[in-house]
C-alpha angles and dihedrals in degrees: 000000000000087000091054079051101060089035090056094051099044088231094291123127105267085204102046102018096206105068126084105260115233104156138049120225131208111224096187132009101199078108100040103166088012107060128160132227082257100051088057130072129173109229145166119262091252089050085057099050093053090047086063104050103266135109096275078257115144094244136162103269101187092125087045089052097045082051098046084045096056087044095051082054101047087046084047098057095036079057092046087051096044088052095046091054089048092048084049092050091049095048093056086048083051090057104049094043085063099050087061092059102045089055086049095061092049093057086053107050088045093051080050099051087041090051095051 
């Protein structure tokens, strides 16, 4: 995805549009590890500064990473929780799903007993 991104912006900054773009930013990390075209933007290392709160200044980010890192964590297991309640959603579907027919094919092979 991050290569249709710089692709998309020539290698110029999306935010700016005058800099030279060398980094992708998430705008958004309800998708971590799904994102779509939208959530991404290639930007200049000033532009991303500034998206994330600082000066536009090229500065060591290594807090800022540890912090993006536990975020991306915390998004990561909201995601895996969201997906196990849905898989248990869809197994008790399942299983319904299969009672009925169950019961289904019982109906039939009495009304085929009954028929011959």
């Amino acid at each position: 995805m991050k290569r249709l991104v710089k692709e998309r912006s020539g290698g110029t900054c999306e935010r700016c549009t005058k800099a030279r773009a060398t980094e992708v930013h998430h705008t958004t990390y309800h998708r971590l590890g799904f994102e779509h075209m939208d959530d991404l933007q290639h930007v200049c290392p000033q532009c991303h500064g500034r998206c994330h709160g600082g000066k536009g200044k090229k500065t060591k980010r290594t807090g800022s990473k540890v912090f993006w890192v536990q975020r991306g964590k915390k998004v990561l297991r909201r995601q895996i929780k969201n997906l196990e309640e849905e898989n248990r959603e869809l197994r008790e579907r399942v299983a319904a799903l299969e009672g009925e027919l169950g019961n289904a094919t019982e109906d039939w092979q009495s009304f085929r007993e009954a028929v011959a």
